[in-house]
C-alpha positions as CSV (number, residue, x, y, z in Angstrom):
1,X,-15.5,15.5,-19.8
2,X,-12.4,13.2,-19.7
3,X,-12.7,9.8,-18.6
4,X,-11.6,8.3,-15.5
5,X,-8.4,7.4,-15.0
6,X,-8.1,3.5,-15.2
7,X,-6.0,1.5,-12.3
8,X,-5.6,-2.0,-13.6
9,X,-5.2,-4.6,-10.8
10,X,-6.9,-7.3,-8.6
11,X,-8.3,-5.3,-5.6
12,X,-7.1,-7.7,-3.4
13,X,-3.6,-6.1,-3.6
14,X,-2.5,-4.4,-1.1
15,X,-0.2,-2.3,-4.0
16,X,-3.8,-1.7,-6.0
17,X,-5.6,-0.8,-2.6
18,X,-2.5,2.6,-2.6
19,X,-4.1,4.6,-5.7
20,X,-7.4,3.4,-5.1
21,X,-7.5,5.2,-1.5
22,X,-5.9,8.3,-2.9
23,X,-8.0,8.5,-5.4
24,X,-11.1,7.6,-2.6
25,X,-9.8,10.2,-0.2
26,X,-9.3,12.8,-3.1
27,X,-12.9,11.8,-4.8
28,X,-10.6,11.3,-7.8
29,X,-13.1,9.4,-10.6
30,X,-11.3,6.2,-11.3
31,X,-12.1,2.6,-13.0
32,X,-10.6,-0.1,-11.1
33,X,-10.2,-2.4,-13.9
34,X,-9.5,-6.2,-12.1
35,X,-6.2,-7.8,-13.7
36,X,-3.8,-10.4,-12.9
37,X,-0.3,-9.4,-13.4
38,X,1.3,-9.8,-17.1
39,X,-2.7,-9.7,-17.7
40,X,-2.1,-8.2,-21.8
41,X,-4.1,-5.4,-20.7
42,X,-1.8,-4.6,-17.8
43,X,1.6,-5.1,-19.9
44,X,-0.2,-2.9,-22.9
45,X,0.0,0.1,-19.5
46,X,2.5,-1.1,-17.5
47,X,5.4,-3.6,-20.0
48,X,7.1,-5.0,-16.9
49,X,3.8,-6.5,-16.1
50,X,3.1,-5.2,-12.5
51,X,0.2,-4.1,-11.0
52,X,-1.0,-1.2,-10.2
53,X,-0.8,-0.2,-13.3
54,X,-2.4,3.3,-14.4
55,X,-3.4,5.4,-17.2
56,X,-4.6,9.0,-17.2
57,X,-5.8,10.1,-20.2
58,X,-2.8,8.4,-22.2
59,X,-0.2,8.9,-19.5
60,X,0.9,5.4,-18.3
61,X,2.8,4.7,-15.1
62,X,3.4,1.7,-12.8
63,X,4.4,1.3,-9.6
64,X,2.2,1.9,-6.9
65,X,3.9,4.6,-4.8
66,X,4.4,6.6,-7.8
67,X,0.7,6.1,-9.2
68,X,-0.1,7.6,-5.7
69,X,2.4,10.5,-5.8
70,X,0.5,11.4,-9.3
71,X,-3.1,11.1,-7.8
72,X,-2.2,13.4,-5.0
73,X,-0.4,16.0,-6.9
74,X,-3.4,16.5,-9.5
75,X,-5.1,18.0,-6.4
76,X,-4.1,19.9,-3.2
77,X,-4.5,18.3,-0.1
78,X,-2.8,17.7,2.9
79,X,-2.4,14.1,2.1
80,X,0.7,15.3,0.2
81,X,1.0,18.7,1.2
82,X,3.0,21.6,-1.0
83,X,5.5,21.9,1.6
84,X,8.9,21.1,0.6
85,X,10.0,19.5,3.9
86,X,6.8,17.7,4.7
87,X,6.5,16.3,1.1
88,X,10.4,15.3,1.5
89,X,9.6,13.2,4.9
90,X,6.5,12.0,3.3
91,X,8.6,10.2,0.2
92,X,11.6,9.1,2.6
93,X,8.6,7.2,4.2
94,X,7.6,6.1,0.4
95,X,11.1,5.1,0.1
96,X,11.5,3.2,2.8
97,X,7.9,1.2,2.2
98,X,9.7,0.2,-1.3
99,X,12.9,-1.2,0.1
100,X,12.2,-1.8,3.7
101,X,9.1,-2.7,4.5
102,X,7.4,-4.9,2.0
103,X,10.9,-6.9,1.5
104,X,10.4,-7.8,5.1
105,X,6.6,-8.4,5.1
106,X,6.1,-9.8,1.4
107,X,7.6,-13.5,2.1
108,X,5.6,-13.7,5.3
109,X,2.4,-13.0,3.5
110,X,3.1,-15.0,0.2
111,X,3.8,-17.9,2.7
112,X,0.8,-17.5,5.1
113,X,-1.7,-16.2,2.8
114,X,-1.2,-16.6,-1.0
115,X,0.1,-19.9,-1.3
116,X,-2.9,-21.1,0.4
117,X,-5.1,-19.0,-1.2
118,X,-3.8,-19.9,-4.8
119,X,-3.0,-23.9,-3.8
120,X,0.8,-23.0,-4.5
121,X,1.8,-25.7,-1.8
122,X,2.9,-26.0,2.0
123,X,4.3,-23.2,3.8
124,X,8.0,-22.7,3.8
125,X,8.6,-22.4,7.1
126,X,12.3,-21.8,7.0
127,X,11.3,-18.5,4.7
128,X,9.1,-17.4,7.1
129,X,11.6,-17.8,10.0
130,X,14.3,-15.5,7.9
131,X,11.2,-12.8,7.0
132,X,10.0,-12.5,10.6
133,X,13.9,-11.4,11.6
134,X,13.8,-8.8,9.1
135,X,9.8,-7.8,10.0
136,X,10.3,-7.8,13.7
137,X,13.5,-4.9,12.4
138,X,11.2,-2.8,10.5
139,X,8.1,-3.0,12.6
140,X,10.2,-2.3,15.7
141,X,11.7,1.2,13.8
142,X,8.2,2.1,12.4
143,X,6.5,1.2,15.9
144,X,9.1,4.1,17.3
145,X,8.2,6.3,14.6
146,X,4.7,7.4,16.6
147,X,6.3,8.4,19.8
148,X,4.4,11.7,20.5
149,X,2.3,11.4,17.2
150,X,-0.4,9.6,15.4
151,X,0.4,10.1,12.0
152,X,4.2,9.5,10.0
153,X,4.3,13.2,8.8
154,X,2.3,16.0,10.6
155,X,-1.0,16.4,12.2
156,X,-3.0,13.9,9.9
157,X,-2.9,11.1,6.9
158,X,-0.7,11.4,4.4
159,X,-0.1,9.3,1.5
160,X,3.1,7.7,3.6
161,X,0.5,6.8,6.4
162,X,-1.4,5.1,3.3
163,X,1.3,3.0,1.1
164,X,3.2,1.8,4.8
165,X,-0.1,1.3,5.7
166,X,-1.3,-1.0,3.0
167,X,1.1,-3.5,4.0
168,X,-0.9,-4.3,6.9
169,X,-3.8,-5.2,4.8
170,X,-3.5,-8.8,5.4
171,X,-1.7,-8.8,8.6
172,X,-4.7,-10.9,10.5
173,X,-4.2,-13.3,7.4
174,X,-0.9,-13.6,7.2
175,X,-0.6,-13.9,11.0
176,X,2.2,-10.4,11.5
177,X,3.7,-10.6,14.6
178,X,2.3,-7.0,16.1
179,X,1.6,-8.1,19.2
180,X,4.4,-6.0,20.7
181,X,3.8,-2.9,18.9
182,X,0.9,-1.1,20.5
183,X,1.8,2.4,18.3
184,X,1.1,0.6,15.2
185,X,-1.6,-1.6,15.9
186,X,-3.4,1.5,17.1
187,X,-2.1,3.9,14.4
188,X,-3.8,0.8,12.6
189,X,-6.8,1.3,13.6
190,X,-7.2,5.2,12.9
191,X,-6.2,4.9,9.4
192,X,-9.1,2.3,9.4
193,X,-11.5,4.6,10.5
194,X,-11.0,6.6,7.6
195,X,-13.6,6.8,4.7
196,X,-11.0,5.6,2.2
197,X,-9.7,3.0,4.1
198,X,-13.1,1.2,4.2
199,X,-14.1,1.9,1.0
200,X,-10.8,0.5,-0.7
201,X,-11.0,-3.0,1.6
202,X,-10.0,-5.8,-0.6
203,X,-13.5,-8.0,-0.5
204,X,-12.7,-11.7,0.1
205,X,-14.2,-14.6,-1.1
């Protein structure tokens, strides 16, 4: 029987809380193993440092949307269906959480959230002021995305609804301005209702 495959990470992450979903909504075995980045253990897996870091059986990959890519493709499911042209729209909307989306949201939660939570300092109000610009952009577009729909890519959750979606992971703490976007706050909340989504809630405190 081969061993689970190992995610190295601190839950808390919303880039950890990717895999571990997949892996939840798939009932993929896996050992969340809590690391700090450049933690040895996550450089002997992943030599940039990052986390999510993951190993299967000997095969070693970082980055998160790609460690979820992996998890979905070792078993069918509509989550990342076989469909060339669903699985194409799926990884435009992986593409875009890479160089759209957390650029925009990241400052605003390092800011609001981490600094405070690690004692890193004051609040830099004149980063946040720049972020929220280029939030209030991507929000807007993503908040058009579910005209007519309740998913990003066909009739349920995919693994785009899950890595856009873990971005919102700290949004209450972080203070995201989503009072104008009804379509995500209440595509939001049906990817909270889901099993894996509960399951993989960072616990604070």
């Amino acid at each position: 029987m081969s061993e689970p495959i190992k995610i190295y990470g601190v839950p808390v992450s919303q880039n950890v809380r990717k895999p571990l979903a997949v892996a939840a909504h798939l009932g993929i075995s896996v050992e969340s193993i809590p690391c700090r980045p450049h933690d040895p253990a996550v450089t002997a897996v992943n030599p940039c440092g990052r986390i999510p870091a993951m190993d299967d059986d000997g095969f070693k990959l970082g980055e998160s949307n790609a460690i979820m890519v992996h998890l979905a493709s070792k078993k069918p499911s509509d989550i990342y269906p076989e469909n060339a042209a669903a699985r194409a729209e799926i990884n435009s909307w992986l593409f875009w959480d890479n160089a759209h989306w957390t650029p925009a949201y990241q400052p605003i939660q390092y800011e609001r959230f981490i600094k405070p939570m690690l004692n890193r300092g004051e609040t830099d109000e004149a980063i946040v002021e720049i972020a929220l610009k280029a939030f209030e952009r991507e929000a807007a577009h993503l908040d058009a995305a579910f005209a007519g729909k309740l998913w990003l890519v066909g009739d349920g959750p995919t693994i785009a609804d899950m890595a856009v979606g873990a971005g919102l992971t700290h949004a209450a703490a972080a203070k995201f301005p989503l009072d104008d976007y009804a379509n995500i706050r209440a595509w939001y909340e049906r990817l909270g209702a889901l099993d894996c989504w509960k399951q993989t809630a960072p616990q604070m405190g």
